[in-house]
C-alpha positions as CSV (number, residue, x, y, z in Angstrom):
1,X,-9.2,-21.7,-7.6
2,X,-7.1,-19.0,-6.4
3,X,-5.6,-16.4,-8.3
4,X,-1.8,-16.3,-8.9
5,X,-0.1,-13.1,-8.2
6,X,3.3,-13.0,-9.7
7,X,6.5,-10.6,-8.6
8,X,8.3,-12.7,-11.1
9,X,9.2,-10.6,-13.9
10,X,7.6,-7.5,-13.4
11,X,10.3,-5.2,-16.0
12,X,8.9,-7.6,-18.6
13,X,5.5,-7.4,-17.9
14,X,4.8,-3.9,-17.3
15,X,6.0,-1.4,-19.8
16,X,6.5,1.2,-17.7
17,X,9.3,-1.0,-15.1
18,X,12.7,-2.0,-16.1
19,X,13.6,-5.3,-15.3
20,X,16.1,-3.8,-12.8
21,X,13.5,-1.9,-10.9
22,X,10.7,-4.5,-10.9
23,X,13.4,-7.1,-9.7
24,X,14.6,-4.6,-6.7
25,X,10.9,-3.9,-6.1
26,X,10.2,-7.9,-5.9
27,X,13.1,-8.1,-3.6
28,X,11.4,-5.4,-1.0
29,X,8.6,-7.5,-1.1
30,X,10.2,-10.4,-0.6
31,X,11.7,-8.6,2.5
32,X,8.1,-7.2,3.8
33,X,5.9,-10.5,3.7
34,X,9.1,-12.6,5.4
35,X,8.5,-10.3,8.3
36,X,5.4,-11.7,8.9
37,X,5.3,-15.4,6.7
38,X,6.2,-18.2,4.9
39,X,6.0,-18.7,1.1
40,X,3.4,-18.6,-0.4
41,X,0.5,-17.5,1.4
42,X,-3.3,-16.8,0.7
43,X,-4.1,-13.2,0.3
44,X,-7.7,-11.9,0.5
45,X,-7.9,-9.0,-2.4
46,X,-10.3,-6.5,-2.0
47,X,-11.1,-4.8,-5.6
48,X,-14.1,-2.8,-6.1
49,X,-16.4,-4.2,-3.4
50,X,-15.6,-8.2,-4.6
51,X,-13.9,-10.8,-2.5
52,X,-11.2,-12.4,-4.7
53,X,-9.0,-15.4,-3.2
54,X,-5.1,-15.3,-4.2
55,X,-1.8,-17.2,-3.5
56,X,1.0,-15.0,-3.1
57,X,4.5,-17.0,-4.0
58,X,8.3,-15.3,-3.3
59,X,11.6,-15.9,-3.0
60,X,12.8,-16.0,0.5
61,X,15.2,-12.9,1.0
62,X,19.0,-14.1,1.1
63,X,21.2,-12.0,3.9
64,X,22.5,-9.5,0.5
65,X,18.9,-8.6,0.2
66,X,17.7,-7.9,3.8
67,X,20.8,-5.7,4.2
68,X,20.0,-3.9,1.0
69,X,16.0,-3.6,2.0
70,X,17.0,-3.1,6.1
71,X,15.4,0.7,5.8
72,X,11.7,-0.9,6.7
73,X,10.3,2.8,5.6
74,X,11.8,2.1,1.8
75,X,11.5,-1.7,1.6
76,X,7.9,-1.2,2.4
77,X,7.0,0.9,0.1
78,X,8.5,-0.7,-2.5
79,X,7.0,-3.9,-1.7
80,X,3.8,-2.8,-2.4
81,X,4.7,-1.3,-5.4
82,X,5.7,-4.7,-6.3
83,X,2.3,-6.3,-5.0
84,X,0.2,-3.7,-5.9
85,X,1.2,-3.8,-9.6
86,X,1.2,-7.3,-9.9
87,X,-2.5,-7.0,-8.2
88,X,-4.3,-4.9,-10.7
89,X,-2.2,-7.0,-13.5
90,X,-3.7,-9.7,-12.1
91,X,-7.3,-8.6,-11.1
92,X,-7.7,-6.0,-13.3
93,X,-5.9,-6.9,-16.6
94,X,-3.7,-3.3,-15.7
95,X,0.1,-2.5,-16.3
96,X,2.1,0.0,-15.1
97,X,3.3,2.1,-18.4
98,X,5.4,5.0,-16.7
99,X,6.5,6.7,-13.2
100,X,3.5,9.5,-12.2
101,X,4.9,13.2,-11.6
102,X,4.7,14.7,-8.4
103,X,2.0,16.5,-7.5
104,X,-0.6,14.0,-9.2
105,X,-1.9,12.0,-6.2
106,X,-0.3,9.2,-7.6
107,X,2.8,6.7,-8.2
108,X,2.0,5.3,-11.6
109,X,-0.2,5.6,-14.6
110,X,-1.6,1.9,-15.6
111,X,-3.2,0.9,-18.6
112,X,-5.4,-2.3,-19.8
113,X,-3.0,-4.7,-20.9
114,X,-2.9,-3.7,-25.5
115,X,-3.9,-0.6,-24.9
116,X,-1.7,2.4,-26.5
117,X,0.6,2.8,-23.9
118,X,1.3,6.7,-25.7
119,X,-2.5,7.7,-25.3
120,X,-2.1,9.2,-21.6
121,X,-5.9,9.3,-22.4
122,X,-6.3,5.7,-22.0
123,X,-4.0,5.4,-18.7
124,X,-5.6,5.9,-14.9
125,X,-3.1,7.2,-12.2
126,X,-2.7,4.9,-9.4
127,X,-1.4,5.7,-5.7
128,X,0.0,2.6,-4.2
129,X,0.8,2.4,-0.3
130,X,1.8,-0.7,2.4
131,X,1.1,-1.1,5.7
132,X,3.5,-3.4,7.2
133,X,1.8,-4.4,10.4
134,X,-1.6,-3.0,10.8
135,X,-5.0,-4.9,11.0
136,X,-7.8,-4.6,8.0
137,X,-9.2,-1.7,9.3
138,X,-6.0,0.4,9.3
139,X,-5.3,-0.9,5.8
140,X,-9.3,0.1,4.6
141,X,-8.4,3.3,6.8
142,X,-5.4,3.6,4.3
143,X,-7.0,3.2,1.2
144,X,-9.6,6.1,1.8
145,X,-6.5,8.5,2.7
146,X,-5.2,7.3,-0.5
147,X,-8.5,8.0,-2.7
148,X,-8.4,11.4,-1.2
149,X,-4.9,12.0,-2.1
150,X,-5.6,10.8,-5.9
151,X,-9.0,13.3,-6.0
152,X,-6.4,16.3,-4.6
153,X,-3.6,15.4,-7.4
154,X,-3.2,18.1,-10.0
155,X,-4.7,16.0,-13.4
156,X,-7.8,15.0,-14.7
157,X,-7.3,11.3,-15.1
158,X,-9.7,8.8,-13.6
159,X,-7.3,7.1,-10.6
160,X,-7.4,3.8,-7.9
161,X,-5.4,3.5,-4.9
162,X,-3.5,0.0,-3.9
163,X,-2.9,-0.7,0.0
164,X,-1.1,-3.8,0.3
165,X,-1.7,-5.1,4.1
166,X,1.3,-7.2,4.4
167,X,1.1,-8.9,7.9
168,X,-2.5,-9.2,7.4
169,X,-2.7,-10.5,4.0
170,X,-4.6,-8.1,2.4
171,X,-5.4,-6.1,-0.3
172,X,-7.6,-3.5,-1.4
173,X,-8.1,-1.7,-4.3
174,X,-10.4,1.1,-5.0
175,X,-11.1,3.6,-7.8
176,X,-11.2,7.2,-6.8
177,X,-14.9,8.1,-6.2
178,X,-15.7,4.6,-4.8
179,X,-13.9,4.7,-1.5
């Protein structure tokens, strides 16, 4: 049976997103994978070196949203926030707790869902990134840029990197020193 990823409802899930931001980023997502499909579609996720099967349901974008996600730069990005973070909820039993500084290698610190979300100790920092029309290999290609860029950030956390393929329906997650 597949595995459900949900952009429903991310403020509420994830400490570390407001409603308001988890909805925007749920609407960029909504944006990317109508570029390329219908809802829902099968998604193959690609987390540490397993082959997991998921169905990926959204809302199709209204003409409001696709002028408010039209920068395809922005709206991709954000998408994969939004994919990436319901992923490693999903996958990995992960939530985003707060925003990463800059100069970490890294978008978000997660946490295992009931951890302390205060103990930064118990958090990873993860780099998310989308690729809106590239093939498996440019996404894989992705992913080990992104594991570079967490092992050059300036902390000592443990970190993963998301690349959400979104025409190609993929995927793949990675913690640093595996990639």
């Amino acid at each position: 049976m597949p595995i459900l990823l949900r952009l429903d409802d991310l403020g509420e899930r994830h400490p570390g997103v407001t409603k308001a931001l988890g909805d925007a980023y749920a609407e960029a997502a909504s944006v990317c994978l109508s570029r390329h499909h219908e809802s829902p579609i099968d998604v193959e996720a690609e987390y540490r070196a397993d082959g997991s099967e998921c169905v990926l349901p959204w809302e199709a974008p209204t003409t409001s949203v696709l002028r408010a996600h039209a920068n395809e730069t922005d709206a991709t990005e954000q998408g994969a926030y939004a994919v990436s973070l319901a992923a490693v909820e999903a996958l990995a039993g992960l939530v985003a707790v707060r925003r990463a500084e800059t100069l970490t290698g890294a978008d978000y610190y997660v946490a295992h869902f009931g951890a302390d979300i205060d103990d930064m100790e118990t958090c990873l920092r993860m780099e998310v990134s989308g690729v809106d029309a590239g093939d498996a290999s440019a996404v894989r290609a992705r992913l080990r840029q992104k594991l570079r860029q967490t092992e050059k950030g300036r902390s000592n956390l443990p970190a993963l990197a998301a690349v959400i393929g979104f025409r190609e329906k993929l995927i793949a997650i990675a913690h640093m020193g595996e990639g």
